[in-house]
MIKEGU-205421 format. One record per residue (C-alpha): residue in three letters; chain; x negated, y, z negated. Coordinates in steps of 0.1 Angstrom, whole numbers. Each point is the difference from the previous one (the first is absolute). Last residue first. Layout:
{"ALA","A",{X,Y,Z}} ...
! end
This chain:
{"UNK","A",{72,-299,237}} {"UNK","A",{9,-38,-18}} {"UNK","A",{-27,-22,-3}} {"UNK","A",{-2,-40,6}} {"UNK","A",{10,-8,31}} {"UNK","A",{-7,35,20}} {"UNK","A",{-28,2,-18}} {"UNK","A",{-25,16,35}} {"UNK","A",{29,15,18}} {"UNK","A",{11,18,-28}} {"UNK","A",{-36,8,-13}} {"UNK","A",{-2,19,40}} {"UNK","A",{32,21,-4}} {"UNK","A",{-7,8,-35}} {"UNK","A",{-33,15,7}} {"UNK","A",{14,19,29}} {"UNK","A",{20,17,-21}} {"UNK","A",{-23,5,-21}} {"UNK","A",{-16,24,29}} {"UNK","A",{27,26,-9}} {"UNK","A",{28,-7,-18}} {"UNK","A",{21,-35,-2}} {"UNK","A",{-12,-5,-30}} {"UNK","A",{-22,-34,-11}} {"UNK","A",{9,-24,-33}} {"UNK","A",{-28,-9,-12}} {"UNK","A",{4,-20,-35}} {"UNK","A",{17,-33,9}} {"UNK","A",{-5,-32,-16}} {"UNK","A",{4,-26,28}} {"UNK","A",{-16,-29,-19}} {"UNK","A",{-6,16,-34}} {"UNK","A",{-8,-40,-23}} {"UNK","A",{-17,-9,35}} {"UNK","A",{-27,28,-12}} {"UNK","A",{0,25,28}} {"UNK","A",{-19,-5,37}} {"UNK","A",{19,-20,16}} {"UNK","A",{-4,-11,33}} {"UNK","A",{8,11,41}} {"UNK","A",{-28,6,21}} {"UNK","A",{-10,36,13}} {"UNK","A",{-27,14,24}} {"UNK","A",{26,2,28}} {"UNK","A",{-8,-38,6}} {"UNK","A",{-20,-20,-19}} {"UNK","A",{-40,3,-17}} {"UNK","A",{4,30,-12}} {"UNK","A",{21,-10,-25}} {"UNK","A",{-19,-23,-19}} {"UNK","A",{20,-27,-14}} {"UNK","A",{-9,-14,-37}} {"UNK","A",{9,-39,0}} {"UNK","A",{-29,-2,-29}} {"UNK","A",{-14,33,-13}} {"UNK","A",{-5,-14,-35}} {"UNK","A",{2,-38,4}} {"UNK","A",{-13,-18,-32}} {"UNK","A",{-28,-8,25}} {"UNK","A",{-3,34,17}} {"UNK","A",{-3,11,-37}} {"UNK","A",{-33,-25,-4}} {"UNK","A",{-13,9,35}} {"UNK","A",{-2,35,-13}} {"UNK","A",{10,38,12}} {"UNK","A",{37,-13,2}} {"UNK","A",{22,33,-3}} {"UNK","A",{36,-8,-10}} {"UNK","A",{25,3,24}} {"UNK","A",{7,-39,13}} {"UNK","A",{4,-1,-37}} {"UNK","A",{27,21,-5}} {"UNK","A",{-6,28,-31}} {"UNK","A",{15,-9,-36}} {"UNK","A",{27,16,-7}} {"UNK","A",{-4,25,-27}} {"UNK","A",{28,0,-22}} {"UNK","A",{28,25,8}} {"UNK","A",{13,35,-13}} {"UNK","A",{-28,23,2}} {"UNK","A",{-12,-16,36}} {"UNK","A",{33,7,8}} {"UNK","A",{-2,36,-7}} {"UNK","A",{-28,2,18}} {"UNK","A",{10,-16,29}} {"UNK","A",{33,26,4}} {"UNK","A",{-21,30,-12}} {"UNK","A",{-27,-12,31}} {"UNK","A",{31,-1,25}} {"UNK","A",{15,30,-7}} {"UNK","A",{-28,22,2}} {"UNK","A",{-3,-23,36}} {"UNK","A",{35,6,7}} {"UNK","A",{0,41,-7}} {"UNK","A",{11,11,33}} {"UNK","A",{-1,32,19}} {"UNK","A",{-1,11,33}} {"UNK","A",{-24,31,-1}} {"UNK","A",{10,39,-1}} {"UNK","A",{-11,5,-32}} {"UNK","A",{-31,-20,1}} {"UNK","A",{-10,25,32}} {"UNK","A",{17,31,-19}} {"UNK","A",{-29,-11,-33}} {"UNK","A",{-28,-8,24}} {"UNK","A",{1,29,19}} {"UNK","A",{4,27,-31}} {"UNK","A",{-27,-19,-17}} {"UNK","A",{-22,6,23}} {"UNK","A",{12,36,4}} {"UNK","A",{0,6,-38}} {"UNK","A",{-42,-10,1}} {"UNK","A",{-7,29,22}} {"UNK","A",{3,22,-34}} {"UNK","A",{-15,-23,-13}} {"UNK","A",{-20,-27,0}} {"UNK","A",{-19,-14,33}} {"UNK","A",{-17,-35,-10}} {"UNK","A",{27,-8,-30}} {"UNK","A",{26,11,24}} {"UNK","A",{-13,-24,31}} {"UNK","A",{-5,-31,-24}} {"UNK","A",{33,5,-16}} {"UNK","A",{16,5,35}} {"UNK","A",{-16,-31,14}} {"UNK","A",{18,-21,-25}} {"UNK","A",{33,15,6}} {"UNK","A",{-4,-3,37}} {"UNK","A",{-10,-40,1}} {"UNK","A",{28,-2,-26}} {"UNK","A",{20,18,23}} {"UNK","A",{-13,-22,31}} {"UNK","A",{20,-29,-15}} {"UNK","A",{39,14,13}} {"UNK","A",{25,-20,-9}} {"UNK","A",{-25,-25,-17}} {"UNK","A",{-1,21,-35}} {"UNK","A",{17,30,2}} {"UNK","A",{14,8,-36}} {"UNK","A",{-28,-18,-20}} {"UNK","A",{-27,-1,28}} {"UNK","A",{-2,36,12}} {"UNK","A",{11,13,-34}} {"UNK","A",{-28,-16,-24}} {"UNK","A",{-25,19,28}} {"UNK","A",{23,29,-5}} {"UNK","A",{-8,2,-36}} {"UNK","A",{-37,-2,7}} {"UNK","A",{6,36,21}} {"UNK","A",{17,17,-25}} {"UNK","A",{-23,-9,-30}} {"UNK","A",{-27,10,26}} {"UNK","A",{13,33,2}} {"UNK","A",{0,8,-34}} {"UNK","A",{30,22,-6}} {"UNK","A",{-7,33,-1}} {"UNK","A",{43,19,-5}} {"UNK","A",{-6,8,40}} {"UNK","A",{-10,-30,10}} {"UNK","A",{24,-22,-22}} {"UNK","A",{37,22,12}} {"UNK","A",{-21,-2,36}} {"UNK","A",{7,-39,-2}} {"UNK","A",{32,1,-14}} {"UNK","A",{7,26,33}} {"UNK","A",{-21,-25,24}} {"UNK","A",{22,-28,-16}} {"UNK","A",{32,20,0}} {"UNK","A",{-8,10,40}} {"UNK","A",{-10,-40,6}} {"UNK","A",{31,-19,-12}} {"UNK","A",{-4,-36,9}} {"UNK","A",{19,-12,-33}} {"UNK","A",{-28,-14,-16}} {"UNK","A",{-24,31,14}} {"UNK","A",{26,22,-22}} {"UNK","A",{-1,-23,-29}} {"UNK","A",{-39,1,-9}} {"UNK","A",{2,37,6}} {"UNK","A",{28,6,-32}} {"UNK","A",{-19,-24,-21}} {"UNK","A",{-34,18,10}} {"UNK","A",{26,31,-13}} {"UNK","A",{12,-14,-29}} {"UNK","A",{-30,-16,-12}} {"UNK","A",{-21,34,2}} {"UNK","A",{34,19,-19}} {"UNK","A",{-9,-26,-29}} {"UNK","A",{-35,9,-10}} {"UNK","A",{-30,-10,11}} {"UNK","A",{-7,21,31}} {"UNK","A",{24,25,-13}} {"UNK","A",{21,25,21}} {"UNK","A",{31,24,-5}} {"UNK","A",{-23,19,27}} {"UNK","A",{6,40,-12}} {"UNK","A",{-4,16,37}} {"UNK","A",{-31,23,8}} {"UNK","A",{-12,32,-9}} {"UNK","A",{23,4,-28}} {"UNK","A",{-12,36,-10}} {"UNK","A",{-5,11,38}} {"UNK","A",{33,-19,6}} {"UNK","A",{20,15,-21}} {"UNK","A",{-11,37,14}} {"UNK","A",{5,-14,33}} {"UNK","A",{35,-10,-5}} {"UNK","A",{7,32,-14}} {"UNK","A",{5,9,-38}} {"UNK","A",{0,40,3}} {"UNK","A",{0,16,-32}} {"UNK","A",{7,39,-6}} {"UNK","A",{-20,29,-10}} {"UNK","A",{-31,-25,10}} {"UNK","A",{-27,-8,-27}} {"UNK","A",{22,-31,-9}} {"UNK","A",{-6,-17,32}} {"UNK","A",{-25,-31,-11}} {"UNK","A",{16,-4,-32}} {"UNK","A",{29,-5,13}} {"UNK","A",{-13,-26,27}} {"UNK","A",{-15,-19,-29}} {"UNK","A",{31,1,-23}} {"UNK","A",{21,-13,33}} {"UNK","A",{-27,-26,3}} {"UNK","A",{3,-9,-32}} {"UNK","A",{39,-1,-4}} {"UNK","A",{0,-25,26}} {"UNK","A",{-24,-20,-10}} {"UNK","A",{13,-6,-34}} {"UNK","A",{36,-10,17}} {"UNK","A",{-15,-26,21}} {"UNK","A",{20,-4,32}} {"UNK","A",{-33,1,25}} {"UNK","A",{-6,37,-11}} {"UNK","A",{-8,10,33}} {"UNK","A",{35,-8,15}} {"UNK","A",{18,20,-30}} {"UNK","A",{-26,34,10}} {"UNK","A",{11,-8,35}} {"UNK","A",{35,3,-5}} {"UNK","A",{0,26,-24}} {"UNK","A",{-20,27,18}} {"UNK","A",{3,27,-29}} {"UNK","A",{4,37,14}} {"UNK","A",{8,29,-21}} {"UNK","A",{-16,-6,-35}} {"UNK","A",{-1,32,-20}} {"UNK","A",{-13,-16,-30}} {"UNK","A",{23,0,-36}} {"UNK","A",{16,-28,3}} {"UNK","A",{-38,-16,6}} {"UNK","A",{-9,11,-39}} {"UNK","A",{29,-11,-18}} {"UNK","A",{4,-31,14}} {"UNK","A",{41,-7,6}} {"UNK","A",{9,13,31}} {"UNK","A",{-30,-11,23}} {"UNK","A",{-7,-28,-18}} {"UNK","A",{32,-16,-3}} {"UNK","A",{6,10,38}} {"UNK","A",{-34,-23,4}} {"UNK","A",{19,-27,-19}} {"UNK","A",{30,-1,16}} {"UNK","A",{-14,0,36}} {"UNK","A",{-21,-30,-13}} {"UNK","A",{25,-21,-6}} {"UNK","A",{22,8,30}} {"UNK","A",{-28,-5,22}} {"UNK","A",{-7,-38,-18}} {"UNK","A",{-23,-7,-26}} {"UNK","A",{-17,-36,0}} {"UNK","A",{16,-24,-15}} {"UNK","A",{-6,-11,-40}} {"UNK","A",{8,-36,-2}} {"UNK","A",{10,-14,-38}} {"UNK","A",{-16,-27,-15}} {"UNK","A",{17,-18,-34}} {"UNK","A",{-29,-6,-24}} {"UNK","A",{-8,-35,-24}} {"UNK","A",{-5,-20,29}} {"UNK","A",{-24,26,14}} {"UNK","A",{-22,-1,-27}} {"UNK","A",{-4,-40,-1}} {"UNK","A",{-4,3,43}} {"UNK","A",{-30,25,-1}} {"UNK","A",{8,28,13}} {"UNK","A",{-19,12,33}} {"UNK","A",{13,-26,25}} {"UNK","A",{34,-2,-6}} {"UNK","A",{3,35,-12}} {"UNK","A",{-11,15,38}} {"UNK","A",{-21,26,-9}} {"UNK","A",{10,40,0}} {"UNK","A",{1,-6,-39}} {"UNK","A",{22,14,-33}} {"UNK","A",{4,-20,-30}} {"UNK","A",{26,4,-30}} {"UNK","A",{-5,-22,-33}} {"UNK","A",{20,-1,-24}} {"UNK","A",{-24,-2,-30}} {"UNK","A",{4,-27,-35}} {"UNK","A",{31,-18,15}} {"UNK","A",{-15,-34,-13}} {"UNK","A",{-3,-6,39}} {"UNK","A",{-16,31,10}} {"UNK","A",{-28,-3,-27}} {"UNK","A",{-8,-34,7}} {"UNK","A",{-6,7,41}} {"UNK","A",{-16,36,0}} {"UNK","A",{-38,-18,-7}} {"UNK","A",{5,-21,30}} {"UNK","A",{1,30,23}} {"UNK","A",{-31,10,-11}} {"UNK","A",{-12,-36,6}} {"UNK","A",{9,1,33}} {"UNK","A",{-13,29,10}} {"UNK","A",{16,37,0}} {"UNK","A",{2,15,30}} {"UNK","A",{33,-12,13}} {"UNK","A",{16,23,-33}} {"UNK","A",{-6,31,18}} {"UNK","A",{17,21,-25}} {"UNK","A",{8,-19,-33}} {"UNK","A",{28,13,-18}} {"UNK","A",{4,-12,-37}} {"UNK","A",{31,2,-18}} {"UNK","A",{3,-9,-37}} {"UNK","A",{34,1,-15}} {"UNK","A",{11,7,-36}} {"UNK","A",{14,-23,-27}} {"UNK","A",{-20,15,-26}} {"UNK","A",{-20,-32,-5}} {"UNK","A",{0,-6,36}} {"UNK","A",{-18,31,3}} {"UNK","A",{-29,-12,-17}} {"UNK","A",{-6,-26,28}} {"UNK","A",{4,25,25}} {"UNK","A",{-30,23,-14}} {"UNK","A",{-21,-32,0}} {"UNK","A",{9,-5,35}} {"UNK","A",{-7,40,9}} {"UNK","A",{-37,-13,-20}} {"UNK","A",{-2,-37,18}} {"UNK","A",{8,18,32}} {"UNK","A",{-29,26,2}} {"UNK","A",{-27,-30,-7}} {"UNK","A",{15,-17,23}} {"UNK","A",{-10,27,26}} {"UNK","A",{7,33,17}} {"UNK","A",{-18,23,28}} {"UNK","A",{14,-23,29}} {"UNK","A",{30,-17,-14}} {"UNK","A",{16,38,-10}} {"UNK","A",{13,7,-30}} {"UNK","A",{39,11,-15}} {"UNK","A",{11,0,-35}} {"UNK","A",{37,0,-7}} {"UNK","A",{13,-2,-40}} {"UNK","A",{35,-5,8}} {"UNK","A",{32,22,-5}} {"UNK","A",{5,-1,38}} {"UNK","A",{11,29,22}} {"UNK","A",{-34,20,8}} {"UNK","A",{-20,-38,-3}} {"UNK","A",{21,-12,26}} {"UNK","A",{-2,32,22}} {"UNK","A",{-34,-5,-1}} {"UNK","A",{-4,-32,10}} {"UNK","A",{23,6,30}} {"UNK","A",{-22,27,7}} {"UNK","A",{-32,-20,4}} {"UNK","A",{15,-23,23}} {"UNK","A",{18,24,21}} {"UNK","A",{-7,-6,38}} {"UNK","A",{-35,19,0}} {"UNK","A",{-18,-31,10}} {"UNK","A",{11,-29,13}} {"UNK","A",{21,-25,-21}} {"UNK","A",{5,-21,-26}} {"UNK","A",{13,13,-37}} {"UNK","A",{-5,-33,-22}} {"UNK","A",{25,-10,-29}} {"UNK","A",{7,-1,-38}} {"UNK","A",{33,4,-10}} {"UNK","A",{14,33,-17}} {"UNK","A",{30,1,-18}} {"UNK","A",{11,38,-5}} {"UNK","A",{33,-8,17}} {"UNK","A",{-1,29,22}} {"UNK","A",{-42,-10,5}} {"UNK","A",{8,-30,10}} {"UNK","A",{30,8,20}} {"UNK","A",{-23,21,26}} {"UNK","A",{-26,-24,1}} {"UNK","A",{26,-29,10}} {"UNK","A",{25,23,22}} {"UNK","A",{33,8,-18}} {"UNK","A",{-1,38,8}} {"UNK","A",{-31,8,28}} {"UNK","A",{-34,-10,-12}} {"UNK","A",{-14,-32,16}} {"UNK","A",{20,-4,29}} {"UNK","A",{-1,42,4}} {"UNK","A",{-40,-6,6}} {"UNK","A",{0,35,13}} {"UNK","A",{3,34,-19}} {"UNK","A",{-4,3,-38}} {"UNK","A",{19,33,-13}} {"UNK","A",{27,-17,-14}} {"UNK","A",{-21,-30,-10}} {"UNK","A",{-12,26,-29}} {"UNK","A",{-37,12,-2}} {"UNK","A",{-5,12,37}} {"UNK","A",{-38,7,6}} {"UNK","A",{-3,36,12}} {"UNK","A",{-28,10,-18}} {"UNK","A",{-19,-35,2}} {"UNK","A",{0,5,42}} {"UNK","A",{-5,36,2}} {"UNK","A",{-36,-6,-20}} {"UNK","A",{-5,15,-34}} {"UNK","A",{-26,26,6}} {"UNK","A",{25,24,12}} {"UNK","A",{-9,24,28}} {"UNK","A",{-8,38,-21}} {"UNK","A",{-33,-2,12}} {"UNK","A",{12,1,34}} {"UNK","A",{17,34,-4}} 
! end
């Protein structure tokens, strides 16, 4: 019986080829939406498909070139060149002549360079190809901004239950070869929890499982027989792509807002998926003195030591480290003054002339600059009271130009407490 299992996988035989039978991404392709109405209307745009994989990219195109009258040509960036363009361009320019559209799908379109992207630019805008990409990358950063002007982009989202209960019924009625199993037992829930909410995978692990029970009179899908083909959970996880922003993203913000069980959960999200550990670990260092700063100024202390400790030990003992150092930053007063406080000078640096620097600062190493008084009427403060003396230290063109402005968090609060006391006639804290 198993050499009758279709060659063709489950996934490209059941491929819907009308938006009726398309499940998910109903803001796309329900009546009225802008894919859908496109195709209705038979007037195409050019665009970009973004989003993980197994939403629907690939379909989409199909379904287009099902229910267009246009020539439709599809490649994929990683095994396709310029060389492929200039001859489907070529084919599009003799179109024109007959008054017949050109549409060219290119699947994985982040992968092509810059100047492969280039080469699309001339042709789109004499309305030579319409050009239809598909990526998991985030467009702003993939697609070159001259290409992207000349697209709308449209956001695939990941497949939801209801989604991908549709399509695995779809299978199971419509296929001609799994209608016909004896299938008694399907764990549904945790087949759609393994799949991660890509269709594709889905209907691969399903085939997998099949395949791996069709000796028996009838088919048992347990969780244990998904899981022996599975093995472990689909991670919707790139360490260069756009998910691995999301989710450092997603961590950065939980230790902001002194939340320690979604950083430790972010944090496991990066573990598990094989994030660097070390890219974990410096990002905390830019934490500890970003979003805590003088509140607390043992986390950058921490942070620091942490990178040292994980490079040293590595993993798996490496997640505990981490695991202190992220709930300890996490549960942290917080302030962002001093980030605050070098944007603030900067960006007045930017904006002003540069002020010449106070004489009684300036460094006087000779008798002639002691002369022309560099250093002059400079006091030391050590040598009064409390280790401070009142006198200015900015060019008198930014007398009492603020930048610091301390929190009333943690130790800064301290800070502010003592600067207060110390410019009380010429600062405001």
């Amino acid at each position: 019986m198993m050499s009758e299992f279709p060659q063709i996988p489950l996934a490209e035989r059941v491929r819907p080829e009308t938006f009726e039978l398309f499940y998910g991404q109903e803001h796309l392709t329900a009546k009225g939406k802008p894919i859908r109405k496109m195709v209705d209307e038979k007037s195409i745009q050019s665009f970009v498909l973004w989003g993980p994989p197994g939403t629907g990219k690939t379909t989409i195109a199909r379904i287009i070139a099902k229910n267009t009258d246009a020539d439709f040509f599809q490649i994929n960036a990683v095994s396709s060149g310029v060389k492929d363009i200039r001859e489907i361009i070529e084919i599009g320019k003799r179109n024109l002549d007959y008054f017949k559209k050109t549409i060219l799908f290119i699947d994985e379109i982040h992968r092509f360079n810059k100047a492969q992207q280039d080469s699309l630019l001339a042709s789109i805008e004499a309305g030579q190809i319409i050009l239809i990409g598909a990526t998991t990358e985030n467009p702003s950063f993939e697609i070159i901004p001259a290409l992207r002007s000349r697209m709308q982009s449209y956001i695939l989202q990941e497949l939801g239950k209801d989604a991908l209960h549709k399509i695995l019924k779809n299978a199971i009625d419509k296929d001609e070869f799994v209608k016909n199993l004896k299938i008694s037992e399907i764990d549904e829930n945790f087949l759609l929890f393994l799949s991660g909410g890509d269709g594709r995978k889905l209907l691969n692990i399903f085939e997998a499982a099949l395949l791996s029970e069709i000796k028996n009179e009838e088919i048992h899908l347990s969780k244990e027989v998904f899981s022996n083909i599975s093995q472990s959970k689909f991670y919707k996880y790139d360490k260069d792509g756009e998910e691995h922003y999301n989710i450092i993203s997603a961590f950065i913000k939980s230790i902001r807002g002194s939340d320690p069980d979604a950083a430790v959960y972010w944090l496991a999200r990066m573990l598990e998926s094989g994030e660097e550990p070390k890219f974990i670990a410096r990002r905390m260092i830019v934490i500890a003195s970003e979003d805590i700063g003088n509140a607390s100024p043992n986390a950058l202390v921490l942070a620091d030591a942490t990178f040292s400790a994980v490079e040293k030990i590595g993993m798996p003992e490496a997640r505990i480290i981490l695991a202190q150092c992220a709930t300890y930053l996490a549960s942290s007063p917080k302030s962002n003054s001093s980030y605050l406080a070098i944007s603030n000078a900067q960006q007045f640096v930017r904006t002003n002339d540069d002020f010449p620097v106070p004489l009684h600062l300036r460094n006087s190493p000779t008798e002639l600059m002691k002369e022309i008084g560099y250093g002059k009427g400079y006091k030391y403060a050590h040598d009064f009271a409390g280790n401070f003396v009142e006198q200015e230290f900015l060019p008198k063109e930014m007398k009492k130009k603020q930048f610091y402005f301390p929190s009333e968090n943690g130790q800064e609060k301290l800070f502010k407490e003592r600067l207060a006391i110390l410019w009380k006639k010429d600062k405001k804290y």
